[in-house]
C-alpha positions in Angstrom: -21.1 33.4 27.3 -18.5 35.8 26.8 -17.1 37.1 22.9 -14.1 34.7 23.2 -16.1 31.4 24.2 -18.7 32.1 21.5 -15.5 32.3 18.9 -14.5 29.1 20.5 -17.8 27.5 20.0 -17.8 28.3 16.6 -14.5 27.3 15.2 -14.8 23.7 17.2 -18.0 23.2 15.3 -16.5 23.2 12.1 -12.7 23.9 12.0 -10.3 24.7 9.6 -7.5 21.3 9.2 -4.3 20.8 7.7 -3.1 17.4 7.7 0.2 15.3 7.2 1.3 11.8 6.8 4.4 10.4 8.3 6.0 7.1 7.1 3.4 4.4 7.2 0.6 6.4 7.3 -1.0 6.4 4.1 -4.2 3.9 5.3 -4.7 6.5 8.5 -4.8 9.3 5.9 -6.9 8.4 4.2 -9.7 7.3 6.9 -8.9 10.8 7.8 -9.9 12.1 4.3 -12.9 9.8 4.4 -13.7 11.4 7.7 -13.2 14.6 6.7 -15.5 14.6 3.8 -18.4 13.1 5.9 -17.9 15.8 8.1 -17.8 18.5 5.4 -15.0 20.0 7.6 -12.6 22.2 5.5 -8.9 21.5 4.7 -6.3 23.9 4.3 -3.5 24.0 2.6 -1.0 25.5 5.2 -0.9 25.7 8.8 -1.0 28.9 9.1 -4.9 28.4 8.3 -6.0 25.7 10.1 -7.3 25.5 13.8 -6.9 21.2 14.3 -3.5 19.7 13.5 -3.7 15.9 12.6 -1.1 13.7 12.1 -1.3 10.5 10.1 0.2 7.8 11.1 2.5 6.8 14.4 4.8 9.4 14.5 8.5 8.6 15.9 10.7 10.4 18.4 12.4 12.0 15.4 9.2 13.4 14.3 8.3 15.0 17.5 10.6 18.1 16.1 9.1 19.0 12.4 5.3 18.2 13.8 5.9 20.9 16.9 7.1 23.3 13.7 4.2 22.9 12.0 1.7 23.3 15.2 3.7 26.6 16.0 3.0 28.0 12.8 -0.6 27.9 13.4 -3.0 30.9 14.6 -4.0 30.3 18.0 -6.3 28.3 19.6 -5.0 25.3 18.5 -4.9 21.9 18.7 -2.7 18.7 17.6 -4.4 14.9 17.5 -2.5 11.8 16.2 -4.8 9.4 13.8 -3.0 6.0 14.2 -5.5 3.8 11.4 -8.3 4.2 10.0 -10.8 3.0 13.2 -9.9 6.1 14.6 -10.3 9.2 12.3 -14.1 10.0 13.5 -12.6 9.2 17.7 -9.8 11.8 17.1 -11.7 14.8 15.5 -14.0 14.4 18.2 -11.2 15.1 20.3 -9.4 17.5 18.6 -12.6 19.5 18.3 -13.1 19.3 21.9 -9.1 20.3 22.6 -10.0 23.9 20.4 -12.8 24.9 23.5 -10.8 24.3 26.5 -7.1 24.8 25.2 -5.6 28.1 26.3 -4.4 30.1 23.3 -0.4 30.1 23.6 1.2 33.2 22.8 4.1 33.0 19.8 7.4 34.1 20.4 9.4 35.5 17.9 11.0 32.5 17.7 8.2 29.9 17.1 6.5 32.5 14.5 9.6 32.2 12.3 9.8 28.6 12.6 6.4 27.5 11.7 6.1 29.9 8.9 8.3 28.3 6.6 7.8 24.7 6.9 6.0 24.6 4.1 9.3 23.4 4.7 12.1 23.9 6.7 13.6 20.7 7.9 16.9 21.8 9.5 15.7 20.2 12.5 15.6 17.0 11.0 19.2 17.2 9.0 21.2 19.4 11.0 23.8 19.0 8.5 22.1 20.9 5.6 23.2 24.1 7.4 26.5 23.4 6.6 25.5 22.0 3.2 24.1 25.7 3.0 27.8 27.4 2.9 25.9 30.6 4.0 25.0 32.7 6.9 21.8 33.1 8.2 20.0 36.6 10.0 17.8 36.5 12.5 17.8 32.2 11.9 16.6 32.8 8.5 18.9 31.3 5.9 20.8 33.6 3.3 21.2 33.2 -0.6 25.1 32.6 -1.1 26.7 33.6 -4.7 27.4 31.1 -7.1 27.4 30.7 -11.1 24.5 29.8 -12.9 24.1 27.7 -16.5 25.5 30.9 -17.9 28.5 31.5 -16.0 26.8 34.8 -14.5 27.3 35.1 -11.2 24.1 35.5 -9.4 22.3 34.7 -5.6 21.7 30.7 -4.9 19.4 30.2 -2.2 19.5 26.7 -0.5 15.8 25.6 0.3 13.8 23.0 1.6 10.6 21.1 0.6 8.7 18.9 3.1 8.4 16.8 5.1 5.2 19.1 6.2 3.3 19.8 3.0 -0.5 19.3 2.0 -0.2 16.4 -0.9 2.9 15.6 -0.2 4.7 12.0 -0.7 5.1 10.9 3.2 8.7 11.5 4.4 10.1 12.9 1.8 12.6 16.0 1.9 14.1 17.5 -1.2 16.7 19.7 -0.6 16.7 22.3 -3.7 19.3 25.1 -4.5 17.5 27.9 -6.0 19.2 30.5 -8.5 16.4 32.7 -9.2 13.0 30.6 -10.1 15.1 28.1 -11.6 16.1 24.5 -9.8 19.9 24.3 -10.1 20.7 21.2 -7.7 18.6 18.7 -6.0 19.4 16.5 -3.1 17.0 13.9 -2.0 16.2 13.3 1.3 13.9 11.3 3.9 12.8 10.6 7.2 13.6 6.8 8.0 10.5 4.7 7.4 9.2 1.9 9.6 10.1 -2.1 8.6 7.2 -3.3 10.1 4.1 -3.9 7.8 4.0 -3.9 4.2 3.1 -0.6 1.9 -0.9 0.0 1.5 -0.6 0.3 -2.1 1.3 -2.5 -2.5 -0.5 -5.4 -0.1 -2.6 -7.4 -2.7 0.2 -8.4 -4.3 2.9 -9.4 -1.5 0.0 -11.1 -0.1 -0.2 -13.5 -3.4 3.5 -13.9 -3.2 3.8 -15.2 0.3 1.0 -18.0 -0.5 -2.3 -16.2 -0.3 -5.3 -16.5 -2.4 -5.6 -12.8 -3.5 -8.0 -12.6 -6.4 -7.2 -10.4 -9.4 -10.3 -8.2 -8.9 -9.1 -7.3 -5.6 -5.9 -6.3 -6.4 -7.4 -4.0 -9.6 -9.2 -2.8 -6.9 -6.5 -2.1 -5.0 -4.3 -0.9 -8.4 -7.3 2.2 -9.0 -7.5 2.8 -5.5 -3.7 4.4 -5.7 -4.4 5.6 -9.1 -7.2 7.8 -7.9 -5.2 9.0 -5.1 -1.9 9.7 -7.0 -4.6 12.0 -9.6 -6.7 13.7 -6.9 -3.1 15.0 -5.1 -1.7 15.6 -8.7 -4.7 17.5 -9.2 -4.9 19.2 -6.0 -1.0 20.6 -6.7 -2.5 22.5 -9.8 -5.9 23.7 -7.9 -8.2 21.6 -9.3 -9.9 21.1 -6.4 -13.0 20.1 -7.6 -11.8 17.2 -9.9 -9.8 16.2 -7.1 -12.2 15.8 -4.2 -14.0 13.9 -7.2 -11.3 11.6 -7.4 -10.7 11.6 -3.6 -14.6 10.0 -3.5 -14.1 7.9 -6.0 -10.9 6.0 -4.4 -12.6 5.7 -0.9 -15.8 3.9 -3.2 -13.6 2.2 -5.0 -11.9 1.0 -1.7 -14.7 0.0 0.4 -16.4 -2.3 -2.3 -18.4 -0.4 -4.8 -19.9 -2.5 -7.3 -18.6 -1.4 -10.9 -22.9 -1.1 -12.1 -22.6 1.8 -9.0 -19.3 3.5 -9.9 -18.7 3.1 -13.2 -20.2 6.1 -15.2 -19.4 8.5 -12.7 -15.8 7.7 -12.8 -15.5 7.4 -16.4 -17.3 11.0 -16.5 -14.3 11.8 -14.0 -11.7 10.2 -15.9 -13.1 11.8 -19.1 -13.4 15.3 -17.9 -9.9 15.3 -16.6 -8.2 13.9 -19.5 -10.1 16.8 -21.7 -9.1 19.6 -19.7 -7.1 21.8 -22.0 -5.9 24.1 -19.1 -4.7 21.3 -17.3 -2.7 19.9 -20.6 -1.7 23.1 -21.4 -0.5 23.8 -17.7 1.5 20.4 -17.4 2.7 19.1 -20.5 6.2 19.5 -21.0 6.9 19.4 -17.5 9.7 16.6 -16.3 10.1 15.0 -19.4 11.1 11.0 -18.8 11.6 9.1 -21.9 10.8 6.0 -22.0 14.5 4.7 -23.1 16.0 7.0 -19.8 13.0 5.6 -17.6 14.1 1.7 -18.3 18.1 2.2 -18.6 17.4 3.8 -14.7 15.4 0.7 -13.4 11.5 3.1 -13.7 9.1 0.5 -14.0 5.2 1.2 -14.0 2.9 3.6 -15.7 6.1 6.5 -15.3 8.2 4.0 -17.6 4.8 3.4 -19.7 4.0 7.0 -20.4 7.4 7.7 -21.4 6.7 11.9 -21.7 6.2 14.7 -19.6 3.9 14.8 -16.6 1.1 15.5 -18.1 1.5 11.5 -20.0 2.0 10.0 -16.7 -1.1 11.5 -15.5 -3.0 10.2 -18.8 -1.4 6.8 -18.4 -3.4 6.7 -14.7 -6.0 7.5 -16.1 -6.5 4.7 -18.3 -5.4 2.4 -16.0 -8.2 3.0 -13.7 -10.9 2.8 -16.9 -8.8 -1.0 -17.8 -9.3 -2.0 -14.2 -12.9 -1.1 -13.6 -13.4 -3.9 -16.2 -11.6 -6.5 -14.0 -13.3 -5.4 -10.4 -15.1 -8.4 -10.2 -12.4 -11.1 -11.9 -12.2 -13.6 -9.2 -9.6 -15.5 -10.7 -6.5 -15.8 -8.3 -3.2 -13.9 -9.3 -1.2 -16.4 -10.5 2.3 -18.1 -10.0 5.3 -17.7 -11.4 4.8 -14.2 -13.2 6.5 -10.8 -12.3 5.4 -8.4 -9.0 3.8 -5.6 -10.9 2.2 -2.9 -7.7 0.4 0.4 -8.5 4.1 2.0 -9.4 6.2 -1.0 -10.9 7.3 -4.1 -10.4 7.9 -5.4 -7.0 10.6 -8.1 -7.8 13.3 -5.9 -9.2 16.7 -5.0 -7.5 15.0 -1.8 -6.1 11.6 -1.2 -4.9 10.0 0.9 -7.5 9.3 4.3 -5.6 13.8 4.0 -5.2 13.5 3.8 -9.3 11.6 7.0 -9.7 13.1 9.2 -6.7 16.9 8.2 -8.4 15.6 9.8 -11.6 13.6 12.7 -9.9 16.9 15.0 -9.7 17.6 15.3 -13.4 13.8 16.0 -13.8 13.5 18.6 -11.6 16.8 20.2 -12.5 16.6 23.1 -14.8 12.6 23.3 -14.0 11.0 26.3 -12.8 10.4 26.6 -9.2 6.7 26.9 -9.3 6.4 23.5 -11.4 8.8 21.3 -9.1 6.0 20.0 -7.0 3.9 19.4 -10.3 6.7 17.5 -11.3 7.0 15.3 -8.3 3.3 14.7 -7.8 3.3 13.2 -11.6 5.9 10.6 -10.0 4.4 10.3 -6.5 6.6 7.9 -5.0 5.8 5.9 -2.3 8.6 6.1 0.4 7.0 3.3 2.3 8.3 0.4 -0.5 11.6 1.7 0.6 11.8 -0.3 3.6 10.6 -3.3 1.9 13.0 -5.7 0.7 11.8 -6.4 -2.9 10.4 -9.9 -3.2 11.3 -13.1 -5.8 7.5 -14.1 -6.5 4.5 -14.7 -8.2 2.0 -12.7 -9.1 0.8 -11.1 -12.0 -1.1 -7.6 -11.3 
């Protein structure tokens, strides 16, 4: 066995894995996370230091594009698997493992090394338009910062850029197109990959269920409510490096998902919940951040714990964590959500004129404008919409959450 095949060996045993969602995903990502955890395989943060490419989700014709971005932008060998559900995660590794022994390593061109390296992302492939949105040149394909006036009427650089759809904790789908003047956010324009009809959103199922006749109880739909909580912390979390806490959290939503009794779960996620809220780096990091009142949150249609915390980021992330410590008291309620009350789903109510996750990407703009560079994705992980209620017409029902 020669150097090379021995390197090859190695890296297949255990490799390196970024992962992303795309629209209708979110249950395949996280049998993916599950997976990953039994596995004790590592996740990176960026392409550029990962050896297996998965992909969450069915991805569409139009992904084909962003996905080969990503993949280029990764050392080689490499390899790319698609995780379609759940059933699959453990079936796919397997495979993508396998892929990292016998693939040839590709050699990057200039071209595909430029490419990859900045989604993090660059989405031009995906919006043609936002070049000329840009107004600028570019060198070598790399876009240029233009002049424009800033708050203060100086004339300085303003450098288009954008976010996603091929980021680590990243809301599936989404693109936000920021103009840049400095560190500072200037403009924000939101954008989205189109997101399949079929299906309803994960998050959202106990109680669309109820309102199309089913007998949901209410303890599975708490269930179901600290299930998203957890995840929405443990990627808020993982956006500030807490890594720790969120893995933590990360365990506790797939437990929480596949049945845990409250006796088993309990004192280990109030611990979680406890430890979290007391963090004084992680207040003093966030708070102040995105600042939502709770007048500005109703008068633009925010329902859900972003309308409840009424404050900064660091609120919304306290007002999810006692929601998940109120609804480990009602795991085991077996009483049936009732008739003739409002939709109420992890992020708002689901019977309104917009779905909820509409609500809080309408108001993320004026949060992010004027916010520091390096806190935007803070900002937007306090909010983490759901892009998948966006395809889903809201519903006239009958349950109470």
């Amino acid at each position: 066995m020669d150097l090379r095949t021995r390197l090859r060996s190695r890296v297949a045993r255990r490799p390196r894995v970024f992962h992303v969602a795309v629209p209708g995903g979110t249950e395949a990502r996280l049998g993916v996370e599950a997976e990953l955890r039994l596995r004790g395989w590592p996740v990176s943060g960026t392409p550029a230091d990962a050896d297996l490419l998965i992909v969450c989700g069915t991805p569409r014709p139009h992904d084909a594009e962003w996905l080969d971005r990503l993949e280029a932008g990764m050392p080689q060998p490499a390899a790319r698997v698609v995780v379609q559900g759940p059933a699959r995660a453990a079936q796919a590794l397997d495979t993508g493992a396998a892929a990292l022994l016998t693939r040839p390593a590709r050699a990057h061109s200039h071209e595909e090394a430029r490419g990859g390296g900045h989604d993090g992302g660059h989405a031009d492939h995906m919006d043609h338009d936002m070049h000329d949105m840009h107004g600028m040149g570019e060198v070598a394909g790399l876009p240029m910062a233009e002049r424009a006036d800033d708050r203060d009427q100086l004339r300085l650089d303003r450098l288009h850029l954008p976010l996603g759809p091929g980021l680590a904790d990243w809301p599936a789908g989404l693109v936000l197109h920021l103009a840049l003047q400095g560190d500072v956010v200037q403009t924000v324009e939101i954008g989205q990959l189109p997101v399949p009809e079929a299906g309803s959103p994960y998050w959202n199922e106990p109680w669309l269920r109820a309102a199309q006749g089913e007998e949901i109880g209410r303890g599975v739909a708490a269930r179901r409510r600290c299930a998203a909580h957890l995840d929405s912390v443990g990627r808020f979390l993982a956006v500030v490096g807490w890594e720790d806490a969120a893995a933590r959290c990360r365990r506790l939503r797939d437990e929480m998902l596949s049945g845990a009794s409250r006796e088993s779960i309990g004192g280990r996620l109030r611990a979680t919940m406890r430890r979290v809220e007391r963090s004084r780096t992680l207040r003093w990091g966030t708070a102040g951040l995105g600042g939502l009142s709770a007048r500005r949150a109703r008068s633009a249609g925010v329902t859900g714990p972003a309308s409840e915390a009424g404050g900064d980021a660091y609120d919304r992330l306290r007002v999810w964590l006692r929601e998940v410590e109120r609804g480990l008291d009602e795991l085991d309620d077996a009483e049936l959500l009732g008739s003739g009350h409002v939709l109420v789903g992890p992020r708002g109510r689901l019977d309104g004129e917009r779905p909820p996750s509409r609500a809080l990407l309408d108001v993320l703009p004026e949060l992010l404008t004027g916010a520091e560079f390096a806190c935007a994705r803070i900002i937007l992980a306090s909010l983490d919409p759901d892009l998948d209620e966006l395809a889903f017409a809201p519903t006239a029902g009958a349950a109470h959450g």
